[in-house]
N, C-alpha and C positions, 0 to 999 in steps of 0.2 A: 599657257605659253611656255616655249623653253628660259631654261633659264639663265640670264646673257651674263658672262663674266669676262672683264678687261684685263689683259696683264698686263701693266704699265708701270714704266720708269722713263721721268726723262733722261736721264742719263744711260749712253747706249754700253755696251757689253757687261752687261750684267748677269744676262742669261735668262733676259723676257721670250725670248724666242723659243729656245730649248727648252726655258718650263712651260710654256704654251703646248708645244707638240707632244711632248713625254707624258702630261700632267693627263692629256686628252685619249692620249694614247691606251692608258691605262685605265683613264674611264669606259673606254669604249669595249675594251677588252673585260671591265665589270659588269657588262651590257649595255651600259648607256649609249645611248644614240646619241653622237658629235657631230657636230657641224663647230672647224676653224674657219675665221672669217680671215685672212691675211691682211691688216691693215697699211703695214710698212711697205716703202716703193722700193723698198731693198730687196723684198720679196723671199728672206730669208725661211718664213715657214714653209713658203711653196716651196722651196729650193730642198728644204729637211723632210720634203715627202716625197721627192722625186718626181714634182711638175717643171716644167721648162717653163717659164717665165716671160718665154720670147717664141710661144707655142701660137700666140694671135689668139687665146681665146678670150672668153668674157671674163671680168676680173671686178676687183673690188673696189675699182675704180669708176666704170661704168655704174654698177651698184650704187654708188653713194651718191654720184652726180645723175642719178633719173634716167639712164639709158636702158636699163635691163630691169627683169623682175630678179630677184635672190634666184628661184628656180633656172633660172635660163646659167647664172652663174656657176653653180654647183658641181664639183667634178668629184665623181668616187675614187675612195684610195684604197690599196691593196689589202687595208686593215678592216677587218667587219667592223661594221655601227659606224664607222666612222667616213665625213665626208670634208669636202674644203672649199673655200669661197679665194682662189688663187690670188693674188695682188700683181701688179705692173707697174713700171717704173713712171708710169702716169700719173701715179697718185702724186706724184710731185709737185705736180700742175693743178691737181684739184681743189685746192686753197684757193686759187685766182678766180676757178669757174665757181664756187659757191662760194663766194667772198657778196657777191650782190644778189644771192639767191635769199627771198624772207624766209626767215626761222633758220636761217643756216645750218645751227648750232643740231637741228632735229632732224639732219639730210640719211643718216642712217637709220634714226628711230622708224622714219616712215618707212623706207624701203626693208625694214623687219618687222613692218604691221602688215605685210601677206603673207606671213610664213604660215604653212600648214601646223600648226600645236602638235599634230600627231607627228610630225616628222623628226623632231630633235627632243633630247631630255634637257643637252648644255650647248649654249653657241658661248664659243671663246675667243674673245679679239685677243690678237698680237697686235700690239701696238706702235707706232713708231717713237724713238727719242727722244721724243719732245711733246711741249704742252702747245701742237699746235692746234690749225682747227679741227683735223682731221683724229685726232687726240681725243679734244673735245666731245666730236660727232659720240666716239667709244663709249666715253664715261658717260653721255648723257643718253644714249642706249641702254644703256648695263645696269645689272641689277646690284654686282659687288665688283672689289676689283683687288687681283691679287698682285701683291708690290713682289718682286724679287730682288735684292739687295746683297751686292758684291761686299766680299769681307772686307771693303779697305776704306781708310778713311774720308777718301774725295766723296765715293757712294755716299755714305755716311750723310757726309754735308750737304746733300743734296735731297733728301728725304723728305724734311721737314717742311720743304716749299713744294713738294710733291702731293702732302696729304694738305698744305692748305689750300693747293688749286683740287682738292676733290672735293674739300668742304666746301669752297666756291661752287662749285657748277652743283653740289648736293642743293644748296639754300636756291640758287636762281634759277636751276634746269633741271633738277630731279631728285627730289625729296627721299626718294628710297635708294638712291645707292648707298651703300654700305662698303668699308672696308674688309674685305673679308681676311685678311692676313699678309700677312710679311712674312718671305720665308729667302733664309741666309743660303747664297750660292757662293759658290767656288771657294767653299771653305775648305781651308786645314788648318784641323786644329794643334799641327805642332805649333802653329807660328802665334807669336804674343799681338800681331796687329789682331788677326782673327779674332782671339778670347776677348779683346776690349773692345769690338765691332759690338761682338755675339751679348757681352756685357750691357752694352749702353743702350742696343736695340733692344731686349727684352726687360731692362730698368726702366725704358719710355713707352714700351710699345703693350707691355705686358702678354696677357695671354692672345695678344694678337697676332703675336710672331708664332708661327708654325713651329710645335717639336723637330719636325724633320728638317735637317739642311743636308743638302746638296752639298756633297765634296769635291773639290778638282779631282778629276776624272780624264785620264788621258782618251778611253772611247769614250765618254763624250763631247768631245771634243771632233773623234773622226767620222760619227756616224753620219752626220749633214753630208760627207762629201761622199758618201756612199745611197744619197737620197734616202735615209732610213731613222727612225728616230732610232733613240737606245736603246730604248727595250726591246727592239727589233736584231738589231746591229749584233748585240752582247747581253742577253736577259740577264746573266749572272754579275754582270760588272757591279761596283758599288752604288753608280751613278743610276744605275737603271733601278734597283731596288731601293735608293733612294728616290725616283721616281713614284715608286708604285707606292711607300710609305706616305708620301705628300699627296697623292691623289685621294688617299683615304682619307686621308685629314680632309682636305676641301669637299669629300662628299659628306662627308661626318659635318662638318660646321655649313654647310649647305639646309641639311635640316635642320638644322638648330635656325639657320635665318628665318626657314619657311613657317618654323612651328612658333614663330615670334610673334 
């Protein structure tokens, strides 16, 4: 089966969305076969690939609440290997309608036990803001999940109730998720908040924090309203080669989880 990884933070502007699409971006462009699942009702990843949102089709919504199969949802994007599972501002509501559904908590896992094996190498949720159920569905889907972490110190203090609701739903809904890394976005490192971020996450987090960080990056910032990831937008910006260096990391520690 592919192999499903969550980007998540509850705390929003961090940069789960932009390392979602760039991270995949780049995988796909190594050859991997991508399939982004858009889990946010903001619908920001679909938005950074140039889907309309408000286009009426099948979405990630329908998908988790039992309407559609994954395939029916599926829309090709302009990038070879790589494909999307769009999101709708419906998912808002989806909490309400699997709130009295049994196994709630496994409404995504089933609707990704018909996936073709042959069809994807990595299915990557974007996640939404929070640890809600729809959160949950991700992490108790997924096989690892990658934290992205703003250099400032609010981020910071919110981390650490982040990985104990992973080690939650690892003991009671899925034994094999694993952390696969933390990696520091919208860093600059002129600044001294930055170094004592970058400091105290890699004192607790160890070798689990990515080499690579993501620096503020004015095109990445613009490429979403251009419907384009970065790499697309500006291959030479910093932000994009910072891109393609993290994706390597996460295929690199990918087999390291498999050959465990």
């Amino acid at each position: 089966m592919p192999r499903v990884i969550a980007v998540a933070n509850r705390k929003g502007g961090v940069g789960k969305t932009t390392t979602t699409v760039n991270v995949a971006t780049a995988m796909a462009a190594a050859g991997k076969k991508i399939l982004v699942l858009d889990l946010d009702p903001q619908s920001n990843a679909s938005t950074s690939l140039g889907v309309d949102k408000h286009a009426g089709m099948l979405s990630s919504y329908e998908l988790i609440i039992g309407q559609c199969q994954l395939k029916e949802a599926v829309v090709l994007t302009e990038i070879p290997n790589f494909s999307l599972v769009p999101a709708s501002p419906n998912l808002a509501g989806a909490e309400i309608e699997l709130i009295d559904k049994p196994n709630r908590e496994f409404a995504l896992k089933e609707a990704l036990n018909n996936i073709n094996p042959s069809d994807y190498d990595y299915i990557l949720i974007d996640c939404p803001p929070s640890l809600s159920l729809i959160t949950i569905n991700a992490l108790v889907a997924s096989d690892a999940v990658i934290v992205p972490l703003q250099c400032e110190y609010l981020a910071l203090e919110g981390i650490t109730d982040l990985i104990s609701n992973i080690n939650q739903i690892k003991r009671h809904f899925n034994p094999k998720l694993e952390l696969q890394g933390v990696v520091l976005t919208m860093y600059d490192g002129r600044n001294n908040l930055t170094q004592m971020v970058e400091d105290d996450v890699r004192s607790f987090f160890g070798n689990k924090v990515y080499k690579t960080v993501i620096p503020r990056n004015v095109r990445v910032s613009e490429a979403p309203s251009h419907g384009k990831p970065v790499l697309l937008y500006d291959f030479k910006c910093s932000g994009s080669q910072a891109y393609i260096s993290l994706a390597g990391e996460v295929l690199k520690r990918e087999k390291e989880l498999i050959s465990c």
